[in-house]
C-alpha positions in Angstrom: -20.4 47.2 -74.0 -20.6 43.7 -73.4 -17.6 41.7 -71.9 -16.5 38.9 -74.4 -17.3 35.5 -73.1 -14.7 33.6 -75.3 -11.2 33.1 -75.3 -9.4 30.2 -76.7 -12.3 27.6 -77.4 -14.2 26.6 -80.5 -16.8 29.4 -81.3 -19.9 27.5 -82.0 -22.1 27.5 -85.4 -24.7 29.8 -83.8 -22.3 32.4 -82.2 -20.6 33.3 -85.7 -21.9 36.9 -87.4 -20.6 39.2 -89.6 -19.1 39.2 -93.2 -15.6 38.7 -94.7 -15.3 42.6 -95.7 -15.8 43.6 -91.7 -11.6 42.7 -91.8 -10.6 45.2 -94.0 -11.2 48.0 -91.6 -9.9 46.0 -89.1 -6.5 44.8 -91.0 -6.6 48.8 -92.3 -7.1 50.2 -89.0 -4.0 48.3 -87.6 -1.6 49.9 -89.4 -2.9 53.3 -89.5 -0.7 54.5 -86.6 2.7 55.9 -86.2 4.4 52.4 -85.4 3.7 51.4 -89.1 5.4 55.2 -89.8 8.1 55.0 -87.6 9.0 51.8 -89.7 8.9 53.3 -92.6 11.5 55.8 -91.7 13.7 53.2 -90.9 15.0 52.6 -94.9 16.2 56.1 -94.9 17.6 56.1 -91.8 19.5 52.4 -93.4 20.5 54.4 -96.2 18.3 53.7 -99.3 16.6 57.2 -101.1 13.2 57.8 -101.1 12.6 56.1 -104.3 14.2 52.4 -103.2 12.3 52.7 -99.6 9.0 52.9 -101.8 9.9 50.0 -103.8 11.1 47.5 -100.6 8.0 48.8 -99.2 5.9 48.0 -101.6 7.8 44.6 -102.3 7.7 43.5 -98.8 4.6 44.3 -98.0 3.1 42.8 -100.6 4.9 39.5 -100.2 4.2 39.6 -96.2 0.9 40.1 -96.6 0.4 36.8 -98.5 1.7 34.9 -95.3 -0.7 37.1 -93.1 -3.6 36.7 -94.8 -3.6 33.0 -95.2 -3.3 32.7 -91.7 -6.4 35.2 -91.5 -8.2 32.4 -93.6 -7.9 29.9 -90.9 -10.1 31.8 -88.9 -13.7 30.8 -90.0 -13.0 27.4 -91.1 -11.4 26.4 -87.4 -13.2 28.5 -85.2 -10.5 28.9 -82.7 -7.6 31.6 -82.3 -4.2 31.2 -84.3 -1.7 30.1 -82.0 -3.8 27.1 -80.4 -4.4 25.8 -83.5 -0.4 25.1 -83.8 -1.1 22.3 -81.9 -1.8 20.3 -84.5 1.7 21.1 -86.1 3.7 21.0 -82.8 1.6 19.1 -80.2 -0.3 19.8 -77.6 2.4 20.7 -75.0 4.8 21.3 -78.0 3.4 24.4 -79.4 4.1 26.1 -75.8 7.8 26.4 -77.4 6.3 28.9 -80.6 3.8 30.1 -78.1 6.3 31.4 -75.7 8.5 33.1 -78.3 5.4 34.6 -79.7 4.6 36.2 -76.3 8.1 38.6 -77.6 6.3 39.9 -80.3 3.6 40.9 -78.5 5.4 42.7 -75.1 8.0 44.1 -78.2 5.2 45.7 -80.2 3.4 46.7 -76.9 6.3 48.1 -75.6 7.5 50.0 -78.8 3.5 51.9 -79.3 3.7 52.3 -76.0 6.7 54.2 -75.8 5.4 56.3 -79.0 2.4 57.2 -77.6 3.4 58.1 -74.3 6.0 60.1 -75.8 2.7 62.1 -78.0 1.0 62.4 -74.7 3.6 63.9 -73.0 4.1 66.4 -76.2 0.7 67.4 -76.3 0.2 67.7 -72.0 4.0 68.2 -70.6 2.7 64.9 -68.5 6.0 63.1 -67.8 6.7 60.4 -70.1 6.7 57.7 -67.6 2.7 58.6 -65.8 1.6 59.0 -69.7 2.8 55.2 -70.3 0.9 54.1 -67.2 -1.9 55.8 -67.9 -2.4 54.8 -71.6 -1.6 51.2 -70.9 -4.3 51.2 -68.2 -7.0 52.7 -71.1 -5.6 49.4 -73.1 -6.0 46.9 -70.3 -9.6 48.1 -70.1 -10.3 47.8 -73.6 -9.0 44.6 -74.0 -11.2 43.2 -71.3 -14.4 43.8 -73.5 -12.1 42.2 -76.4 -13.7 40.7 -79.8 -16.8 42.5 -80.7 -15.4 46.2 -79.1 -12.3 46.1 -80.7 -14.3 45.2 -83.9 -16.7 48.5 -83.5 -13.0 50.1 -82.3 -11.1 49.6 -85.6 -14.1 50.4 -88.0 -14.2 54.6 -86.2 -10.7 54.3 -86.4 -10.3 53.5 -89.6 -12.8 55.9 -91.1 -11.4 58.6 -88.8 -7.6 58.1 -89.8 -8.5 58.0 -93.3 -9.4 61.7 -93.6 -7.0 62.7 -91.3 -4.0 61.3 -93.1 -5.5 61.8 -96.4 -4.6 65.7 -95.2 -1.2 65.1 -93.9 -1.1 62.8 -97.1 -1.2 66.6 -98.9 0.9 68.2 -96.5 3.9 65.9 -96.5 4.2 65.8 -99.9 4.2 69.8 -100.2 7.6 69.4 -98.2 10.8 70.2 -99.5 13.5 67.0 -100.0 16.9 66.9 -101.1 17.6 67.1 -104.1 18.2 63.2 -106.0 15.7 61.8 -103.0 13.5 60.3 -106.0 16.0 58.5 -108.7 16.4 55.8 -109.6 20.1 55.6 -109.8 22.3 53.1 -108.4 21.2 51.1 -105.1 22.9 48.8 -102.7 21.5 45.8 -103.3 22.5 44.5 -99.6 20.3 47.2 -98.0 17.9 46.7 -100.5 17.4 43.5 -99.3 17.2 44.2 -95.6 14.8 46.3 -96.3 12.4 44.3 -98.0 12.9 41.4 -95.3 12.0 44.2 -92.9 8.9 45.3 -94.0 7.6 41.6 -94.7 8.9 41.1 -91.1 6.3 44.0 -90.4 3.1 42.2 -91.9 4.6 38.3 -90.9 4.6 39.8 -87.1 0.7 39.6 -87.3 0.5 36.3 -88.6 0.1 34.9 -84.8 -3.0 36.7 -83.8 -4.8 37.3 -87.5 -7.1 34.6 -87.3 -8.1 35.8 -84.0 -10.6 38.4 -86.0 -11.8 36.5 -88.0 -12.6 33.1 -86.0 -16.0 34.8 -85.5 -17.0 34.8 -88.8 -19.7 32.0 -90.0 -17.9 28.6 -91.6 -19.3 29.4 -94.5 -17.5 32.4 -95.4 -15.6 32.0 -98.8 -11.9 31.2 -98.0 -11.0 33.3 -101.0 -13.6 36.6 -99.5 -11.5 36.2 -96.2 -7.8 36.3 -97.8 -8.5 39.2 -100.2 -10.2 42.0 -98.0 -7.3 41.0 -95.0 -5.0 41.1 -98.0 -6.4 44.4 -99.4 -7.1 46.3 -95.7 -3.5 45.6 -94.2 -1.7 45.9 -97.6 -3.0 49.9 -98.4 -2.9 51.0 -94.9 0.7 49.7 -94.6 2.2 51.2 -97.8 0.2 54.5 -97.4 1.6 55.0 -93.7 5.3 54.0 -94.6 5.5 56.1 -97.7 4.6 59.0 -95.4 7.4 57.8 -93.1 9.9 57.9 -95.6 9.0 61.4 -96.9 9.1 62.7 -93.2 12.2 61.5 -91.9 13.9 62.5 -95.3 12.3 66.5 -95.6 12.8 66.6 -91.3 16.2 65.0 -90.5 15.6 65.1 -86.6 11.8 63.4 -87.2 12.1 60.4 -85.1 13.4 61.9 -82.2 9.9 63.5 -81.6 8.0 61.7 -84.1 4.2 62.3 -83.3 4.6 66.2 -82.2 6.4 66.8 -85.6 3.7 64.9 -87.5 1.2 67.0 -85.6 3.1 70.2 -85.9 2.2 69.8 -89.7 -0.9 71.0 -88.9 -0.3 73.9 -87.3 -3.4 75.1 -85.6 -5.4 71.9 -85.7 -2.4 70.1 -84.1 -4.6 69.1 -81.4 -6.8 66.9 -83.9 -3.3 64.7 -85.4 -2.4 64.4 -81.8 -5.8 62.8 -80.5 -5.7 60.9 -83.9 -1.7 59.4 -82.9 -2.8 58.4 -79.5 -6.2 56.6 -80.5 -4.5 55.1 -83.2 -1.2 53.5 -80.7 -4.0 52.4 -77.8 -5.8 50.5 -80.5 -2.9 48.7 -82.0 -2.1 48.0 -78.5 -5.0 46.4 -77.9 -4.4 44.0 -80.4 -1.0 43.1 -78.6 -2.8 43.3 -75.2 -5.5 40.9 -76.2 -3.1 38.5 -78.1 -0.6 37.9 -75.5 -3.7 37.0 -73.1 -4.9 34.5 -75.8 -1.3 33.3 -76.0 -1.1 33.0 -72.0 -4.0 31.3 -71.7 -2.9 28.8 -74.7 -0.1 27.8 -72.9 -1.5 27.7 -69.2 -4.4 25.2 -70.6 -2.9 22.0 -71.2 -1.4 22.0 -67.2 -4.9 23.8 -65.5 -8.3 22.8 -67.5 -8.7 26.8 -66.8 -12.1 28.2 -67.1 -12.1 31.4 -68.3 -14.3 33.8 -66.0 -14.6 37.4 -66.1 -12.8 37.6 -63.1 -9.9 35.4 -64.3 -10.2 37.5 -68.1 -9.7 40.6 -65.8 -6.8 39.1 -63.5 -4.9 37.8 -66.7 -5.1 40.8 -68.8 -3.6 42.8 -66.1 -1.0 40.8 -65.5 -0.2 40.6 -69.3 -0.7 44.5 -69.1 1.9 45.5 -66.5 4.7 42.7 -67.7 4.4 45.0 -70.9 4.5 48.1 -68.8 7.6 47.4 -67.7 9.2 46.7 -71.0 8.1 50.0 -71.7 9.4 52.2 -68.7 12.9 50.1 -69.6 13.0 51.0 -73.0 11.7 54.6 -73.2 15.1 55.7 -73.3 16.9 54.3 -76.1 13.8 53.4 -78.6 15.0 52.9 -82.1 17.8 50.6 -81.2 15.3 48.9 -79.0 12.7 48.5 -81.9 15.2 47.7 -84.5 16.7 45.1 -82.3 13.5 43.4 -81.8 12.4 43.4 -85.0 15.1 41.1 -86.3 15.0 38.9 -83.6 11.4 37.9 -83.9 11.4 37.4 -87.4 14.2 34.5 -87.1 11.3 32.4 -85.2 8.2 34.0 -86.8 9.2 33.1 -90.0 9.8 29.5 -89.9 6.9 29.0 -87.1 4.2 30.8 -90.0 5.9 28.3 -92.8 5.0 25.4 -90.8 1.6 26.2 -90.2 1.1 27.2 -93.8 2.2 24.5 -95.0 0.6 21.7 -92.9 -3.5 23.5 -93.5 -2.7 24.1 -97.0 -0.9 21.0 -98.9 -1.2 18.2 -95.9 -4.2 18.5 -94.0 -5.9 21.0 -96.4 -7.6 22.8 -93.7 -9.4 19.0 -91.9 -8.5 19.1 -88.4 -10.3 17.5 -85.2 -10.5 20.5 -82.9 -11.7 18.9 -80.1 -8.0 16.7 -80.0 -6.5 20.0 -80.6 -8.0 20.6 -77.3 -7.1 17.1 -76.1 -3.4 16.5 -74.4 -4.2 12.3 -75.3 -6.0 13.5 -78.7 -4.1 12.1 -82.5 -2.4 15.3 -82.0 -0.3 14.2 -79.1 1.7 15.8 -76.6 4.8 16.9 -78.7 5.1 16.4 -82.3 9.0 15.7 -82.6 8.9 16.3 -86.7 7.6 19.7 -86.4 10.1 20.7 -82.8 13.2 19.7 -85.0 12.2 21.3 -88.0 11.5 24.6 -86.5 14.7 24.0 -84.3 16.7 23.2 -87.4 15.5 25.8 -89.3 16.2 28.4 -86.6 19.9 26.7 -86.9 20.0 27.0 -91.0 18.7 30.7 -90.6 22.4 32.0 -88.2 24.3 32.2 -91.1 22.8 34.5 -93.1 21.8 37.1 -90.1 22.5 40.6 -90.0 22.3 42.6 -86.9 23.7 44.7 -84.8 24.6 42.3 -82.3 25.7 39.8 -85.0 27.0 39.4 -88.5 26.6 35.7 -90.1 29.0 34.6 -93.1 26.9 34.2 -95.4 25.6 37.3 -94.9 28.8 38.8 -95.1 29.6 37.4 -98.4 26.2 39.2 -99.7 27.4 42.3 -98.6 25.5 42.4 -95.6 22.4 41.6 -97.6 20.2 39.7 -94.8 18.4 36.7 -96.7 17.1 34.7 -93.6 13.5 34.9 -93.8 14.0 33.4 -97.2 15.8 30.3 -95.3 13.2 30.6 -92.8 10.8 30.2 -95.3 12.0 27.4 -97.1 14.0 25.2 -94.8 10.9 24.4 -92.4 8.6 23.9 -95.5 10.6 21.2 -97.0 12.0 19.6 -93.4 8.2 19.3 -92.5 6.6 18.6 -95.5 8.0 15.0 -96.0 8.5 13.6 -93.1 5.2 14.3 -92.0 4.0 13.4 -95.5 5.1 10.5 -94.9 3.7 10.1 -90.7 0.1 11.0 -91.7 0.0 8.8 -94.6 1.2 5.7 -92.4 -1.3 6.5 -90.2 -4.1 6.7 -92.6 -3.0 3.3 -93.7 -3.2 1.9 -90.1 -6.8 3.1 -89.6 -7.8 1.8 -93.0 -6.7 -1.8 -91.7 -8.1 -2.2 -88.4 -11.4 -0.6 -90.4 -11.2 -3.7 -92.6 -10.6 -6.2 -89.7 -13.4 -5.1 -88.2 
């Protein structure tokens, strides 16, 4: 139990342990919760069978996962966490603007497995839903201030402990009873289909920010290829596994999600008590990853204004005040959760999206992974203050993505004229590649060309 003594810096060469397969219980770990089922339940309740649901789950979460686990590959090669190395797209005091929005995904997911698993507690001990959120978010905060290594040794129990538990309500769900036609193939509306699929990529893109955090520990020399595959592999089983069961549930027990971890538990009749202590370990530990990401993310931001040094005192100040802004998202949206979580699912994915092509696209086909860190670190470095290439391509392709929205609060025409289909990750995807790619093609290799001359002067 040793407090971490890192946060956003470089970890050196002699700090680095571990192997490239130690992220597959992590990446399987985080999804082994009932956020991941609760999401699954969500094509049903959109109005696809259970035979559609499994294929846009499978579909998007394989196709997520590619984005998430290339950011995961970062990790060893840069040393440092995810989001400070966007300022080598955006800029040193540029990136604050992806940073910022990024700080939504976290207090959203915090908020939504905090609401789930203060609504288990209070199941399982009559405790009133609002003292179970405090006092599970206070078990969070003190995780997170041990952060890297614990929640390392965290995810590894509960990944081996989740996997024989829900390898038993695996074989219970599927002895449940569902209507009759819940598996054919028959027709499908394309347009939900499709929002689906975006969905569940959303799901696996929303860890993109904070992916390379776990992995930045890992020695340089682990294979790039070693690191993709096992976060690949870890985040893509737990994810399909845990959603499947989320669409059977909410299909064979139409009121599911109103109490969703006391009727998951429930299936277990008198070991009930085991599936509840399983639920709650598995929302605090998920939470923990929001917890310690949004302090990364703070910290990322404050730096650049206060050459902050990060003591245990400050860690401890910083995490708490992360811990009850989060809090508070939770007591305001315990009441109405599923609108709440539906909502904010769409409306990170519309900046996610075209932040994580960006990123991907300037390691892997322009710098191919050669960055100075220390200018990263640097508001005078070669990075600059704010890269104005990258700030209006994400801005523009935030702009190209309205049309072809579909939420609740707002219908774009392009989306109407797919029959509601939602196809704006795809924009997201490709707009900010191609906006970014070339001009800054083009910036990078008129720099290179200045340097080579003054090198020949002299």
């Amino acid at each position: 139990m040793k407090v971490e003594s890192r946060s956003i810096e470089f970890i050196p060469i002699d700090e680095r342990s571990g192997k490239a397969r130690d992220l597959f219980p992590i990446w399987f770990g985080a999804n082994m919760h009932i956020t991941t089922l609760v999401t699954g339940a969500l094509p049903i309740t959109m109005g696809l069978n259970l035979f559609w649901s499994l294929v846009a789950i499978v579909i998007g979460t394989l196709i997520g996962a590619i984005f998430m686990a290339s950011h995961s590959a970062q990790g060893p090669q840069l040393g440092i966490p995810q989001m400070i190395q966007s300022r080598a797209q955006f800029g040193v005091i540029g990136a604050i603007f992806p940073l910022f929005l990024v700080m939504f995904v976290y207090f959203g997911y915090f908020a939504s497995s905090g609401m789930l698993a203060a609504q288990t507690l209070s199941s399982l001990t009559s405790i009133d839903q609002t003292y179970s959120i405090i006092i599970l978010n206070a078990l969070c905060f003190i995780v997170t201030i041990f952060g890297y290594q614990f929640i390392h040794k965290m995810q590894k129990v509960l990944s081996w402990t989740t996997l024989v538990i829900y390898l038993i309500a695996t074989v219970l769900v599927f002895q449940l009873s569902v209507p009759a036609g819940s598996w054919n193939v028959g027709h499908v509306n394309l347009s939900q289909f499709l929002l689906v699929v975006s969905m569940i990529a959303t799901w696996q893109l929303s860890y993109a920010p904070y992916v390379a955090d776990y992995s930045r520990y890992l020695p340089i020399t682990t294979p790039t290829k070693h690191t993709f595959w096992y976060s690949y592999a870890g985040t893509s089983v737990s994810t399909i596994w845990i959603m499947t069961l989320g669409s059977v549930l909410v299909t064979a027990i139409p009121n599911f999600l109103e109490h969703t971890g006391a009727n998951l538990a429930h299936l277990f009749g008198g070991f009930a008590i085991i599936m509840f202590l399983v639920i709650i370990f598995g929302q605090l530990a998920i939470n923990v990853f929001n917890l310690y990401g949004a302090f990364m993310s703070t910290i990322t931001t404050i730096e650049p204004f206060a050459k902050l040094k990060v003591t245990p005192k400050v860690r401890v100040i910083m995490i708490l005040a992360v811990a009850i802004v989060g809090t508070i998202l939770c007591l305001l949206g315990k009441s109405n959760f599923l609108s709440f979580f539906l909502n904010f699912i769409w409306f990170m994915s519309y900046f996610l999206i075209p932040w994580t092509s960006i990123n991907l696209v300037d390691y892997y086909f322009l710098r191919h992974g050669r960055y100075s860190v220390k200018d990263i670190f640097d508001v005078n470095g070669q990075y600059g203050k704010i890269n104005m290439i990258t700030c209006l391509a994400f801005l523009l392709s935030i702009i190209a993505e309205i049309p072809f929205i579909n939420t609740t609060l707002y219908v774009g025409p392009m989306a109407k004229a797919f029959g509601g289909a939602d196809l704006a990750w795809v924009v997201g995807l490709i707009v900010p590649a191609v906006l970014y790619y070339y001009p800054m093609k083009f910036k990078l290799k008129t720099e290179s060309h200045k340097i080579d001359t003054q090198e020949s002067i002299l």
